[in-house]
N, C-alpha and C positions, 0 to 999 in steps of 0.2 A: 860887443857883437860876436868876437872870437867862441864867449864863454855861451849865450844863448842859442848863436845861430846853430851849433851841434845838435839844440836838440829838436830842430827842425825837420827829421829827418823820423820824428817819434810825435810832435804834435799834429804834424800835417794826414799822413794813414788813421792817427786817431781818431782828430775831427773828420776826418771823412765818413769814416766808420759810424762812428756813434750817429751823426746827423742822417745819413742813408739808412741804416738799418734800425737802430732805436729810435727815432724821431720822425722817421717817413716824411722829412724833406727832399725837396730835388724828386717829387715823382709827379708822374702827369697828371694824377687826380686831381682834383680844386679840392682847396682849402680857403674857409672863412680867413678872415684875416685876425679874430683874435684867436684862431687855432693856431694859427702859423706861429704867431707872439707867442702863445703857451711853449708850442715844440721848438721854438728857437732860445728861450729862457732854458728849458727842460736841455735841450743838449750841449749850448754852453755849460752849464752845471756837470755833468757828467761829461764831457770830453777834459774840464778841466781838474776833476776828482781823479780820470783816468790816467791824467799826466803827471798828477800829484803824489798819487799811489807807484806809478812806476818809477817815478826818482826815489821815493824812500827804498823802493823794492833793491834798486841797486845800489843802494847806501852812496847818493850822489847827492851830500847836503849842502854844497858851493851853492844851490841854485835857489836864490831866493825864492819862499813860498806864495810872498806879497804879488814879486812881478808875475808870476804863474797864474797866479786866478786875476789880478790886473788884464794880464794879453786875455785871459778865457772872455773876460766880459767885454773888454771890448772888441775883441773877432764876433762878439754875439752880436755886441751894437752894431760892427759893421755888416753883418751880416740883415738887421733889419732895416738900415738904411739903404742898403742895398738894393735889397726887396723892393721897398718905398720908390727909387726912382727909378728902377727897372719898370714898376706898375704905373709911375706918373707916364714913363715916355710910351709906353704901351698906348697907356688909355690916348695918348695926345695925337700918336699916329694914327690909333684907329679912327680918331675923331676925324678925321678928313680921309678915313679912306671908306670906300663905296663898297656897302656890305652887300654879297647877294641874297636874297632868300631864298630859306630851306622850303620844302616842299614836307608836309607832316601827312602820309597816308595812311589813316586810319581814325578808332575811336577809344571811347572807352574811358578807366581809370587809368593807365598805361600812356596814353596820351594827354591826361589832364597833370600827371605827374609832370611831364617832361615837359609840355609849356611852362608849368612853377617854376622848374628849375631854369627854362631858358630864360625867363624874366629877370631870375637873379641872376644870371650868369654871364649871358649876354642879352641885356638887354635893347642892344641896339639891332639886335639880329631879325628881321623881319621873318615871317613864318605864313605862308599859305597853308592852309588845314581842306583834307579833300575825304570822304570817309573811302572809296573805292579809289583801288589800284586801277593808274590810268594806263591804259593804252600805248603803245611808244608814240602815233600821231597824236595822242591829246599831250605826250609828255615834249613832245615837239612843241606845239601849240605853247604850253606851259612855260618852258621855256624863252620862246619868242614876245611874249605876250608879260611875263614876270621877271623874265631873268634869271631863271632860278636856278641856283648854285652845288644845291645837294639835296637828295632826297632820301627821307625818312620813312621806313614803311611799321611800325605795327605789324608784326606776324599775324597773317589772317589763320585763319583756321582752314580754308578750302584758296581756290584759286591758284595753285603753285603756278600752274602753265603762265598765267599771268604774270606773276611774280617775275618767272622765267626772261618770259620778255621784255618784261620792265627792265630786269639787271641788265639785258644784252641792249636796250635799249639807254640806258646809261653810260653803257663800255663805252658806243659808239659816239656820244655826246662830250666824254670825257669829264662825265658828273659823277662826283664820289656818291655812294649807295651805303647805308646804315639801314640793317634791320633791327627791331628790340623784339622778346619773345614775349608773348604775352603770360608768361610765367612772371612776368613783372608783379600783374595782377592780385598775385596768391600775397604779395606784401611781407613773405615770412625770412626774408635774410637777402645774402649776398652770392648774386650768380657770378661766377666765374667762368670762364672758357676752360675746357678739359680736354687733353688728346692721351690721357692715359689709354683709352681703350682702343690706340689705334686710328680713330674717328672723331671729329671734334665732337663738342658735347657741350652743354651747359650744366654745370654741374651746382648745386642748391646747397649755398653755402651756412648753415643755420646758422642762426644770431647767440654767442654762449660768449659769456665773461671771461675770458684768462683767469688764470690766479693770480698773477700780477696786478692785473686791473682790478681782480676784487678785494685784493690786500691795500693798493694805492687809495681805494676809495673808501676802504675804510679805515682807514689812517686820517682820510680828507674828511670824513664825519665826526669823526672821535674830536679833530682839529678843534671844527665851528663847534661842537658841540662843548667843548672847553671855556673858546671864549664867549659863547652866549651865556654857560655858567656864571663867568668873571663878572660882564657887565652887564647883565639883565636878571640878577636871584633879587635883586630888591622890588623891582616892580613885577614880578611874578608872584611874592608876597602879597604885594600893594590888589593884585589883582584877585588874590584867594580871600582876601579879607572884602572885597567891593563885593563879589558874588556872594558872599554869602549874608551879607548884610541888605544884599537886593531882593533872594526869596529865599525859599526854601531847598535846602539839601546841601548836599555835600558839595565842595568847590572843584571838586575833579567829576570828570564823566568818563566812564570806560566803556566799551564798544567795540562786539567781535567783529574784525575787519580780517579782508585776506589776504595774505604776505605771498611771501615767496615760494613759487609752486603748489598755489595755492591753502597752505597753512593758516591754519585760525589762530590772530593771536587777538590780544585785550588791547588795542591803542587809546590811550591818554589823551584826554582834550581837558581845559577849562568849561565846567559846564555853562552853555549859555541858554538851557533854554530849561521851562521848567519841569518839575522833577516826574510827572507820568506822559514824558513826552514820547518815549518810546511806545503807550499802548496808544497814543492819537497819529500812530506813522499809518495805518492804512483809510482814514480819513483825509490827512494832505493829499497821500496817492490819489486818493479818487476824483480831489481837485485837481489836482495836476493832471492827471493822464498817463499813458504809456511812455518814460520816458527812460533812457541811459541812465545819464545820472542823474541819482533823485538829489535836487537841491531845489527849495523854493523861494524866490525872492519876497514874497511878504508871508512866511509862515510864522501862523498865530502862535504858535508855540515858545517861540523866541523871547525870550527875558531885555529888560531897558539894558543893562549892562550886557546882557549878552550880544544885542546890536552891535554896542560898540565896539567889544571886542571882536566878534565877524568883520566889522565893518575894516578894520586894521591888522585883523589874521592874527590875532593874539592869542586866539583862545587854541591857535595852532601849538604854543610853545612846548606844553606841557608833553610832545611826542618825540621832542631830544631825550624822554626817558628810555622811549622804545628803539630811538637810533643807538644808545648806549650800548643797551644788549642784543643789541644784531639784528630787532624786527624790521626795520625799516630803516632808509636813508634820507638825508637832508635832500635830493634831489632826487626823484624817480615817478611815476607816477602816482597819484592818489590813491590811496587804499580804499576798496570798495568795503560797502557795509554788506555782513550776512545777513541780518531779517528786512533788510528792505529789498534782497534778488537783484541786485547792481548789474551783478556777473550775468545772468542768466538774459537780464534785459538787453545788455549789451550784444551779448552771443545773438540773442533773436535779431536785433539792428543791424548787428553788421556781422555776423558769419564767426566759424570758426579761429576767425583770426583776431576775434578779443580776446582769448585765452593768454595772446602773447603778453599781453600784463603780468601774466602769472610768472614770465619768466627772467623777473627781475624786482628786486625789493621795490615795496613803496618806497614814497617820498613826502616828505613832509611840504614843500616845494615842488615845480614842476615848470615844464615849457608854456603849458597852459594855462597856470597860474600867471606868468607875468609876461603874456600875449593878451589879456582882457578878462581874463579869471571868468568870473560866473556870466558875462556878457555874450561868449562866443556859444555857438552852435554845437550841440554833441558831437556831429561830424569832424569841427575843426577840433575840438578837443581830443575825439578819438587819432583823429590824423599827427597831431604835436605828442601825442603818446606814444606813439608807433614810430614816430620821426626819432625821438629820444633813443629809445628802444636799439632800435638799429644804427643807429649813428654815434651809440654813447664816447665821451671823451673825458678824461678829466678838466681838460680845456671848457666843455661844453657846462660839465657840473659848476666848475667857480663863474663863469657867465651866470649861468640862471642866480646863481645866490647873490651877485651884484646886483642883479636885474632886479631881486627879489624884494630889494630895501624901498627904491622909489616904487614899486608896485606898490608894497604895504602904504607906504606913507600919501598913500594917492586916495588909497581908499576904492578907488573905481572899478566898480563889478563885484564887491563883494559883497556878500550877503549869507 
C-alpha cells in the first residue's frame, strides 16, 4: 500500500481530468446509455495510458505496469456499476414518487421535437399541450385543475406582454418557467447561451467535425474496412461470378453520387439490375411520382440475383472501396444519386436544410438503414439523417454497425 498509495495523489486529478474534460462525463446533459459505455471505456483507456506515460516520464519503474492498467479497468468497471445502481435507485424512487405535469405552450416542429425527446427521457412525465399563451387566471385554473408543475412556452413570434404575464404569473405561483426559441426550427446546429456581447444571446453553434473526430473516424473505417477484407473477399468473389452468370455486363456498377460538400465521386455497387437500366430511371420516376428518395420497391429493372443481394445489402459491399480512399464512410448518410436529382428533390421537400447532408461524408450504413430501411417515411429518414448529423459520436458510429448486421440478416425493408 506504502508503495501505491503515493501515487494516488497523480492518478486521482488525472482521472478527474480526463473523464470531465476528454470524455464529457459528470455533466448535466443526457447520455444514451451505450454512449456513457463508449466514454467510460474511452477514459479508462487514456486516464490509465496517462498514468503509464507519467511513471516512465520520471523513470519510476518499481511500479508494476500490470497492476496500473489492472486499477485503470477496474475504476472503469466501477465506475459503470456505479452508474447501473445509481440509475436503478433513481428509476425506483421515481417509481412512487408523484410526477407533476408540465404545461407545453405552443406548436409547431420545436414542439413535436421536444415531446420525442420527453418520451425518451422521461417518459413518465405527463405533458398538457395548449397552442396559446394562457392568461395568469386560466394558468391559475390550469394549475388547480392539472396540477401543473412547470411551464414550457415555444417563443411565440408576437404576444411578449403576454408572455410578460405569464412569467410574473409563474414568480407568483412558484412554478419554474422554460422558454425554447423557435430558432429550434431552422434544425442547423447547437444553440448555446452567449453574454459576450454584454446581453444574453442565443448564439447558432454550426455542426463541423473536429479534426480529431475526423482522424478517430477514419481510423474506425479503415478499422471495418480491414476486417470485412479478411472475412468477406471470398464471397464477394462468390458474388461477382453469380452476377454475371445471371445477365449481362459487368459485375461492378459505378454511379456519380454526392460526397462531401457536395463533390461528384464514382461509388461502387455490385450490379444488380440490368445493364440499360440507367436510360429506363425516368420511366420508374414517372411510376413513382415526386419523391425524396428515389427507391422502388418492385422495380422492373432489378435482375433474380440482383433481389437477393438488395434483399441482404450485399450488393452494398463493393463501396469499402470508396471508404478506402476517403469518398465515403461506413456510417453517414446515403449518397444521393446525380441523374436521378435526389438533392434538388429533397431541397423542394423539405427546405434549405437538406443541404446539411453535404456537410458530412456518406455512408455506406446509416440510422435509417437499421431503424426499418426502405419501410420508413422520407420524413423519418430525413429526420434520422439530420439526427446523425448533429449528434454524430463515435459511440453512435460502432452502434449503427452492430445494429447493421441483424438488419442485414433480417432482410426487412429492403429492396
Amino acid at each position: 500500500w506504502e508503495l501505491y498509495g503515493r501515487l494516488l495523489w497523480l492518478i486521482v486529478p488525472l482521472w478527474l481530468a480526463v473523464f470531465w474534460y476528454s470524455c464529457r462525463l459528470y455533466r448535466d446533459s443526457w447520455q444514451s446509455p451505450f454512449d456513457f459505455w463508449i466514454q467510460t471505456v474511452k477514459g479508462s483507456l487514456l486516464s490509465s495510458m496517462a498514468v503509464l506515460a507519467t511513471t516512465l516520464l520520471f523513470g519510476r519503474l518499481e511500479y508494476s505496469r500490470f497492476m496500473l492498467l489492472l486499477a485503470g479497468s477496474l475504476a472503469g468497471l466501477g465506475v459503470l456499476l456505479s452508474h447501473a445502481v445509481a440509475g436503478w435507485v433513481d428509476d425506483l424512487l421515481a417509481s412512487h414518487e408523484v410526477v407533476a405535469p408540465m404545461l407545453l405552450v405552443g406548436g409547431g416542429k420545436t414542439s413535436d421535437l421536444l415531446l420525442e425527446n420527453l418520451k425518451e427521457r422521461h417518459p413518465r412525465l405527463p405533458v398538457v399541450t395548449r397552442d396559446s399563451i394562457p392568461t395568469p387566471a386560466e394558468l391559475e385554473a390550469a394549475v388547480a385543475a392539472d396540477g401543473i408543475g412547470e411551464v414550457v412556452v415555444i417563443s411565440p413570434r408576437d404576444g411578449q406582454g403576454q408572455l410578460l404575464a405569464l412569467a410574473e404569473a409563474c414568480e407568483s405561483a412558484g412554478i419554474p418557467l422554460r422558454m425554447l426559441p423557435d430558432l429550434l426550427e431552422l434544425r442547423m446546429g447547437e444553440l448555446q447561451f452567449d453574454e459576450s456581447l454584454g446581453v444574453p444571446a442565443y448564439r447558432l453553434q454550426h455542426t463541423q467535425m473536429t479534426r480529431a473526430n475526423y482522424y478517430s473516424k477514419r481510423a474506425f473505417d479503415v478499422a471495418v474496412c480491414l476486417v470485412v477484407a479478411a472475412f468477406l473477399g471470398p464471397l464477394l468473389l462468390l458474388i461477382a461470378v453469380l452476377i454475371r452468370s445471371d445477365s449481362k455486363g459487368p459485375a461492378l456498377f459505378r454511379q456519380g453520387r454526392l460526397g462531401l460538400r457536395g463533390q461528384v465521386f464514382q461509388a461502387y455497387k455490385f450490379r444488380t439490375m440490368v445493364a440499360d437500366a440507367e436510360s429506363r430511371v425516368a420511366e420508374v420516376k414517372k411510376e413513382l411520382g415526386p419523391k425524396g428518395f428515389f427507391k422502388a420497391k418492385d422495380d422492373p429493372r432489378v435482375t433474380r440475383v440482383g433481389r437477393w443481394l438488395r434483399r441482404y445489402s450485399l450488393d452494398e459491399f463493393p463501396q469499402f472501396l470508396n471508404v478506402l480512399v476517403g469518398e465515403m464512410s461506413v456510417v453517414g448518410p446515403r449518397p444521393l444519386a446525380v441523374t436521378s436529382g435526389e438533392l434538388e428533390s429533397l431541397v423542394e421537400q423539405f427546405g434549405p436544410t437538406a443541404k446539411k447532408r453535404m456537410n458530412i461524408l456518406p455512408g455506406i450504413t446509416g440510422l435509417w438503414q437499421v431503424s426499418g430501411r426502405s419501410d420508413i417515411s422520407d420524413e423519418q429518414r430525413f429526420a434520422l439523417d439530420l439526427f446523425y448529423i448533429e449528434r454524430w459520436s463515435l459511440g453512435l458510429d460502432l452502434e449503427v454497425v452492430l445494429r447493421t448486421v441483424p438488419a442485414m440478416l433480417s432482410g426487412k425493408g429492403a429492396y
